[in-house]
Biopython code that builds the backbone (N, CA, C, O; Angstrom):
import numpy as np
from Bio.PDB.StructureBuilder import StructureBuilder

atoms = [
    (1, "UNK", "N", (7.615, 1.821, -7.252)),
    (1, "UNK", "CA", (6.283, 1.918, -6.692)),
    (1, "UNK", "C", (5.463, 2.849, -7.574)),
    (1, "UNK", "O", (5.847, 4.008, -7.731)),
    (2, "UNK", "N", (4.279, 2.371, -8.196)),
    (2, "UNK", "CA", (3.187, 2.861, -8.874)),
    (2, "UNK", "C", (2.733, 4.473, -7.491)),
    (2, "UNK", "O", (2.956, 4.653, -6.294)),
    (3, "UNK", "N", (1.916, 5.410, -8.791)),
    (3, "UNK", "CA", (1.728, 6.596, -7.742)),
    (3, "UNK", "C", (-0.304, 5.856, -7.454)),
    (3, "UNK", "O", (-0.877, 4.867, -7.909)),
    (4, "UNK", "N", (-0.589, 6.565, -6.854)),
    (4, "UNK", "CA", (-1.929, 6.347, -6.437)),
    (4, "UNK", "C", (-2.982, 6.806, -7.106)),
    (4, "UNK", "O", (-3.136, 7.961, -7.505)),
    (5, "UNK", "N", (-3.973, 5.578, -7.275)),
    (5, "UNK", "CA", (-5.141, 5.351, -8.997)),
    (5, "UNK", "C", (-4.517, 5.036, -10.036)),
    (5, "UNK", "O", (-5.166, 4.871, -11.069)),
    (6, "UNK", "N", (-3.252, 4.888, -10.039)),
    (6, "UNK", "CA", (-2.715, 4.801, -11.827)),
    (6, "UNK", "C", (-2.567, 3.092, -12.180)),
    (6, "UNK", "O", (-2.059, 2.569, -13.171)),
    (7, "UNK", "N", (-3.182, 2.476, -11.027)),
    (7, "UNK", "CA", (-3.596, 1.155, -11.713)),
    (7, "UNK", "C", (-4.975, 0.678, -12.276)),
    (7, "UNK", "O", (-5.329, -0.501, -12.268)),
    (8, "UNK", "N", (-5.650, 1.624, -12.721)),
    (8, "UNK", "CA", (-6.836, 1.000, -13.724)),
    (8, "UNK", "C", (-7.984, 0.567, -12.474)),
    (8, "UNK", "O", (-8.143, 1.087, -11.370)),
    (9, "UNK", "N", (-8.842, -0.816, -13.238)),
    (9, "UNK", "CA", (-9.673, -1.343, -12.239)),
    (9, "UNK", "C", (-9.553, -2.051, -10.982)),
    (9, "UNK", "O", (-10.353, -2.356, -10.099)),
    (10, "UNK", "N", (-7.967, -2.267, -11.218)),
    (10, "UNK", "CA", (-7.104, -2.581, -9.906)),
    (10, "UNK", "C", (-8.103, -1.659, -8.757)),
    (10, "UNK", "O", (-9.134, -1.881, -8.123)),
    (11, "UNK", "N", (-6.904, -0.232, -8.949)),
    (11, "UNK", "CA", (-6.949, 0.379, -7.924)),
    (11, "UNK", "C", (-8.836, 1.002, -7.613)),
    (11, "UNK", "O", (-9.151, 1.593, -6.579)),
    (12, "UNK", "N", (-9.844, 0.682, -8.763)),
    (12, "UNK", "CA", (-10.809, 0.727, -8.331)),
    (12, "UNK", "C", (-11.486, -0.192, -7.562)),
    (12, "UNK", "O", (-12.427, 0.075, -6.815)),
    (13, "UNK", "N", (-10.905, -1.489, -7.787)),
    (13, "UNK", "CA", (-11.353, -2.406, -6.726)),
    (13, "UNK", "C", (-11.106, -2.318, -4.535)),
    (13, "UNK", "O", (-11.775, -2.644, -3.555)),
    (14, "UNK", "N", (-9.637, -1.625, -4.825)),
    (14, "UNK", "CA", (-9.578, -1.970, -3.591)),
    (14, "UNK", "C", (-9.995, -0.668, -3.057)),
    (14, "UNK", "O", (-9.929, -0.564, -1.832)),
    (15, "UNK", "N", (-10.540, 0.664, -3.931)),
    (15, "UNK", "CA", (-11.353, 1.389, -3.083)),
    (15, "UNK", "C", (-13.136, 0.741, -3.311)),
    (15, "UNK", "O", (-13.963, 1.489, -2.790)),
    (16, "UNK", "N", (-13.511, -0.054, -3.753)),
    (16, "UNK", "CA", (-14.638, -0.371, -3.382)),
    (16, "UNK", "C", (-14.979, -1.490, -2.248)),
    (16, "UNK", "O", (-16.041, -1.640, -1.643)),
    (17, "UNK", "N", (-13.848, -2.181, -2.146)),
    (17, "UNK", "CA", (-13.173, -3.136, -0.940)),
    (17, "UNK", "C", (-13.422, -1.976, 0.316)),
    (17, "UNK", "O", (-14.424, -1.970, 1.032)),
    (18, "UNK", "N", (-12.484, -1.171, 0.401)),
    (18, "UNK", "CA", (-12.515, -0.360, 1.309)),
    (18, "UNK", "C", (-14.034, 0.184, 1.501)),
    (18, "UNK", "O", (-14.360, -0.005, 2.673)),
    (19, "UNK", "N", (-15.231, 0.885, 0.641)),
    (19, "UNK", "CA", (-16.139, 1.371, 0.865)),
    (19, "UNK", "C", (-17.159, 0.327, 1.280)),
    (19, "UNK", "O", (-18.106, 0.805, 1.905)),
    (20, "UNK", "N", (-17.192, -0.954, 1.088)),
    (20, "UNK", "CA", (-17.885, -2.192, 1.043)),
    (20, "UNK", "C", (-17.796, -2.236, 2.774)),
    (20, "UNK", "O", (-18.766, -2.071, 3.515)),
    (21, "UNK", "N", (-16.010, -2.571, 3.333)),
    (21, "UNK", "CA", (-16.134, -2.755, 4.439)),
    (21, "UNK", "C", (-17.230, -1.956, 5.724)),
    (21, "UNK", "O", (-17.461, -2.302, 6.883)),
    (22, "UNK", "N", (-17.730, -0.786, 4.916)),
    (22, "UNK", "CA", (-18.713, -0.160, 6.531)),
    (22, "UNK", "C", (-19.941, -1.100, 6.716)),
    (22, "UNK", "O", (-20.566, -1.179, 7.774)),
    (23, "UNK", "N", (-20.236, -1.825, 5.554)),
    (23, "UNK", "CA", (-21.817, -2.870, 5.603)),
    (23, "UNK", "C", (-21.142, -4.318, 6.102)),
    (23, "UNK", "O", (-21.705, -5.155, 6.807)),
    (24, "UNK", "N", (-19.376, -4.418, 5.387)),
    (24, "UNK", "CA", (-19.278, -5.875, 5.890)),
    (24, "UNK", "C", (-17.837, -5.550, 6.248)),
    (24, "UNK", "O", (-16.846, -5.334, 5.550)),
    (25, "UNK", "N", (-18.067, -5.591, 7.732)),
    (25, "UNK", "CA", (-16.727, -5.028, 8.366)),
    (25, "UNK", "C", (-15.013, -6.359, 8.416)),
    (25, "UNK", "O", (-13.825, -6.184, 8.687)),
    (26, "UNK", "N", (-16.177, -8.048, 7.823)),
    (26, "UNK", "CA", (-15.053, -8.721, 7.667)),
    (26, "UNK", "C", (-13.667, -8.801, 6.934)),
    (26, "UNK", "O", (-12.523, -9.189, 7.170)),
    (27, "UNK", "N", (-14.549, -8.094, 5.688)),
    (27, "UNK", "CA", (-13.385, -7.813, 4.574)),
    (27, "UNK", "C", (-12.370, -6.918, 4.886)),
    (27, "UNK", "O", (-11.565, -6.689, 3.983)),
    (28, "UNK", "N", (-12.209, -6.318, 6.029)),
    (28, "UNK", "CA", (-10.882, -5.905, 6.331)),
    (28, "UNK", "C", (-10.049, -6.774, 6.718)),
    (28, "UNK", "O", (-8.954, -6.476, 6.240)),
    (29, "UNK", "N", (-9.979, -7.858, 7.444)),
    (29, "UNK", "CA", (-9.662, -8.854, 8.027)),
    (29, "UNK", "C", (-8.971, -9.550, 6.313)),
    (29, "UNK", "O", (-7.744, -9.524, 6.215)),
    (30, "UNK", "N", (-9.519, -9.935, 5.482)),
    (30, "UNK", "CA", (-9.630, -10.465, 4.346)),
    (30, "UNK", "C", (-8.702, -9.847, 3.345)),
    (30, "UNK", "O", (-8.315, -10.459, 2.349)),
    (31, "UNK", "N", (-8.380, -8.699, 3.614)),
    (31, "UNK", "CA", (-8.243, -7.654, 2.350)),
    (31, "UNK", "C", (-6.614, -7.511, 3.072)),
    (31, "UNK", "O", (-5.522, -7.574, 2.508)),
    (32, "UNK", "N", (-6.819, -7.379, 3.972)),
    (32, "UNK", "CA", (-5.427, -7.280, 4.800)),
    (32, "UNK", "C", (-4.251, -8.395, 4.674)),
    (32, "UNK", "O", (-3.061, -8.340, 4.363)),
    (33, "UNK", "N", (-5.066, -9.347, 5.028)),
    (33, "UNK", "CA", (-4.273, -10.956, 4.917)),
    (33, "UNK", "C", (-3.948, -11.224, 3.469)),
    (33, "UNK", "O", (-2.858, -11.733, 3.205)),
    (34, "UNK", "N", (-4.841, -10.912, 2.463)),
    (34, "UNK", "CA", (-4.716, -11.071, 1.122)),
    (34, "UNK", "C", (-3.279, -10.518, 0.622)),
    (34, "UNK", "O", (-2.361, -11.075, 0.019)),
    (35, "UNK", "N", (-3.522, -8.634, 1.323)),
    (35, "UNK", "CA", (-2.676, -8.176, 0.729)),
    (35, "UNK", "C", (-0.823, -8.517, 1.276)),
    (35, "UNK", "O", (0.191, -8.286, 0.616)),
    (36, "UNK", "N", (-0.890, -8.902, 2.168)),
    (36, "UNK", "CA", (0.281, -9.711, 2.877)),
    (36, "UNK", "C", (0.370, -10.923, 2.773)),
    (36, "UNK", "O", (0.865, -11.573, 3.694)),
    (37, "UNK", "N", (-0.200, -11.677, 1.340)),
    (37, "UNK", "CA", (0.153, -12.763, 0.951)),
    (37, "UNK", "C", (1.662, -12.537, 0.450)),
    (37, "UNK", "O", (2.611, -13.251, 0.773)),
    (38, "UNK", "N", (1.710, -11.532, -0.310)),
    (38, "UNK", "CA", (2.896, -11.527, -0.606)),
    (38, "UNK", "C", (3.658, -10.097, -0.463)),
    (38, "UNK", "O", (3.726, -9.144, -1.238)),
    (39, "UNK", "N", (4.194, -10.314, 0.802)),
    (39, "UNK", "CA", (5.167, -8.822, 1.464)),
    (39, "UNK", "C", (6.147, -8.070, 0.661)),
    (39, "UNK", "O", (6.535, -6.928, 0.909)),
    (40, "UNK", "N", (6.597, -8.989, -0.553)),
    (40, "UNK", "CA", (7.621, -8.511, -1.794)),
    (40, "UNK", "C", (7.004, -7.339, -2.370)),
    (40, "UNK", "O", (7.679, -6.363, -2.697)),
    (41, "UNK", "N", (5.402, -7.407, -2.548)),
    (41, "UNK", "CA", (4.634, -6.924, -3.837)),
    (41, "UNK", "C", (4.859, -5.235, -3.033)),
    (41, "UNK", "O", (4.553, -4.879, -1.895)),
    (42, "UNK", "N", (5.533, -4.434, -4.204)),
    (42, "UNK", "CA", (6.095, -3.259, -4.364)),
    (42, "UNK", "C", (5.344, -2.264, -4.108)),
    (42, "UNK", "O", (5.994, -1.264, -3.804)),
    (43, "UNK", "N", (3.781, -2.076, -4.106)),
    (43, "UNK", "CA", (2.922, -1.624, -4.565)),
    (43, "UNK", "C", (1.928, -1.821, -2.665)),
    (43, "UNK", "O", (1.018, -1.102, -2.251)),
    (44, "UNK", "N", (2.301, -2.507, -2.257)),
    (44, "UNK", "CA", (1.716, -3.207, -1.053)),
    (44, "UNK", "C", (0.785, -1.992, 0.202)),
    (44, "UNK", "O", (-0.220, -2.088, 0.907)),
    (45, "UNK", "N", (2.044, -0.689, -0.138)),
    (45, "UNK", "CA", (1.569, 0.242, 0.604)),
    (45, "UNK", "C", (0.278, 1.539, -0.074)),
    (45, "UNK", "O", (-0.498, 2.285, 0.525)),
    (46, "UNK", "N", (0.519, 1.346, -1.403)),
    (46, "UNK", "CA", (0.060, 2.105, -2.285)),
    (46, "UNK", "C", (-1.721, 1.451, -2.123)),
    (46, "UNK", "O", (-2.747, 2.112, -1.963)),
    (47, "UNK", "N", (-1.548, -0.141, -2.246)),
    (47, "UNK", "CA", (-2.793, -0.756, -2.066)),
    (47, "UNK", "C", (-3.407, -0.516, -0.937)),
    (47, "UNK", "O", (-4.623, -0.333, -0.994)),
    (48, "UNK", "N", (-2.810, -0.466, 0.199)),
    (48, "UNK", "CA", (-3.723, -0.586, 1.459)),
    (48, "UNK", "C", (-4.110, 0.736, 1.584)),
    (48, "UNK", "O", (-5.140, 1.021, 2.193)),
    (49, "UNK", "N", (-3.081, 1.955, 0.848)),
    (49, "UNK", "CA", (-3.751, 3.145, 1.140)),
    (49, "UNK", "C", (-4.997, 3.865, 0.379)),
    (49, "UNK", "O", (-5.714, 4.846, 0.571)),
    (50, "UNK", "N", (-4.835, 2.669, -0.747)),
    (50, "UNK", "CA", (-6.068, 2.898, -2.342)),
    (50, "UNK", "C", (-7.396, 2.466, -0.819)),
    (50, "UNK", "O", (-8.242, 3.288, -0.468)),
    (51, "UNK", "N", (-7.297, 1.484, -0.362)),
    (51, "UNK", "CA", (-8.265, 0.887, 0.230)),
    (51, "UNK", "C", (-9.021, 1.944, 1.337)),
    (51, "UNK", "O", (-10.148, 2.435, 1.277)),
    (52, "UNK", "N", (-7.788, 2.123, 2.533)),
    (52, "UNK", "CA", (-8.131, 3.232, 3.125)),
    (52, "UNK", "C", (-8.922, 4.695, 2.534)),
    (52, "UNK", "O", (-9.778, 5.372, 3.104)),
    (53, "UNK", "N", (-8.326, 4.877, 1.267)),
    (53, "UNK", "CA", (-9.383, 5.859, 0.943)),
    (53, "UNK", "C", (-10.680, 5.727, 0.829)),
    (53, "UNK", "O", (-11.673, 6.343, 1.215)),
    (54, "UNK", "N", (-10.433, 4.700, 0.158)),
    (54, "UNK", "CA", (-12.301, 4.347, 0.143)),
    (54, "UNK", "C", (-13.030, 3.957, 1.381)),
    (54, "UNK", "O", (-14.253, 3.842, 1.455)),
    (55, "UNK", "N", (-12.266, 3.780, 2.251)),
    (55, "UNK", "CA", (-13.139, 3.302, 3.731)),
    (55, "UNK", "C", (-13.062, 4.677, 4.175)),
    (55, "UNK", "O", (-14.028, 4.878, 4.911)),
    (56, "UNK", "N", (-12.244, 5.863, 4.043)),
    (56, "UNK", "CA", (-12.733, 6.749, 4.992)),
    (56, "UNK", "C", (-13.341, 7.627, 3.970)),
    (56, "UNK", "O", (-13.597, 8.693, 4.530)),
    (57, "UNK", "N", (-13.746, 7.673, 2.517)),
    (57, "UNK", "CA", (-14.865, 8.229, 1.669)),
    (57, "UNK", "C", (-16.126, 7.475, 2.531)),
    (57, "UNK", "O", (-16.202, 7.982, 3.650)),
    (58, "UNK", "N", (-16.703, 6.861, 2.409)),
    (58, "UNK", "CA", (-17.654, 6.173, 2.571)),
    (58, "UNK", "C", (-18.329, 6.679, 3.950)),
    (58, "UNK", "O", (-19.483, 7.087, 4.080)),
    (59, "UNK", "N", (-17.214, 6.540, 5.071)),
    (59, "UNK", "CA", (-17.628, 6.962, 6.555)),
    (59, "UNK", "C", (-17.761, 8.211, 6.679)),
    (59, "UNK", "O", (-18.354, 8.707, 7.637)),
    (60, "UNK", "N", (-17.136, 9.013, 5.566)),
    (60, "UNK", "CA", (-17.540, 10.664, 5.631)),
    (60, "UNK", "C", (-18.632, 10.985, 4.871)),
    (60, "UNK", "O", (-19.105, 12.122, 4.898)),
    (61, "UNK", "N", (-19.067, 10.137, 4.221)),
    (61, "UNK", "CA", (-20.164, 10.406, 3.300)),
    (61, "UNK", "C", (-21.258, 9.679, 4.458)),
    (61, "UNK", "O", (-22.393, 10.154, 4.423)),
    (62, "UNK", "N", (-21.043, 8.708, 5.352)),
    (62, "UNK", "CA", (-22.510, 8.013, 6.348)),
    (62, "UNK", "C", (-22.305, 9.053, 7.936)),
    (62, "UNK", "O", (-23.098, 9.315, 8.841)),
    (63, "UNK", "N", (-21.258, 9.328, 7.760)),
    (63, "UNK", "CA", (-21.872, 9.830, 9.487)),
    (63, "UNK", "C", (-21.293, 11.900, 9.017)),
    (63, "UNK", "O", (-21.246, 12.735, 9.920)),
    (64, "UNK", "N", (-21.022, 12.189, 7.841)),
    (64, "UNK", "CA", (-21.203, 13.125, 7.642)),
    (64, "UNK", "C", (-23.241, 13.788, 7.212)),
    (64, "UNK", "O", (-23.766, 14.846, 7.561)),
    (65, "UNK", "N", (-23.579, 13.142, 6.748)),
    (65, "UNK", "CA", (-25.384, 13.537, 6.958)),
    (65, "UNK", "C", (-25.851, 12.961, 8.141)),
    (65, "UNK", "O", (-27.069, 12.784, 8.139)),
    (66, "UNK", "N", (-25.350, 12.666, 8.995)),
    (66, "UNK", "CA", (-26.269, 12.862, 10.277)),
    (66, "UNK", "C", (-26.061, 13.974, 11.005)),
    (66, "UNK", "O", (-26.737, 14.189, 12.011)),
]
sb = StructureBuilder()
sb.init_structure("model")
sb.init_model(0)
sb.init_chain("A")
sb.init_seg("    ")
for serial, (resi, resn, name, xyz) in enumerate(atoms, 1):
    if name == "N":
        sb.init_residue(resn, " ", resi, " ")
    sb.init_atom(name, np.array(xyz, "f"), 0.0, 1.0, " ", f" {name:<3s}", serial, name[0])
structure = sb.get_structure()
């Protein structure tokens, strides 16, 4: 198992996946199923947690200035 960010534009994608979801809340639904296309892939937990970061950057950055 890869450590966390050390996949390039990979792992920048699925934190912009993650930051995307607060405007379009489907792509969790999407991003989820995607990533459990294939349950083998080694990396599976590393991804959903690349993602999670970026969804809870995003929500601390929108309901942190109010």
């Amino acid at each position: 198992m890869r450590g966390l960010f050390t996949d390039g534009y990979n792992s920048l994608w699925h934190i912009i996946f993650g930051m995307m979801t607060l405007y379009f809340p489907y792509i969790f639904i999407f991003y989820i199923l995607y990533q459990y296309n294939d349950p083998n892939d080694s990396n599976l937990v590393i991804d959903i947690l690349e993602y999670l970061i970026g969804l809870l950057v995003i929500l601390g950055f929108y309901y942190g200035k109010k």
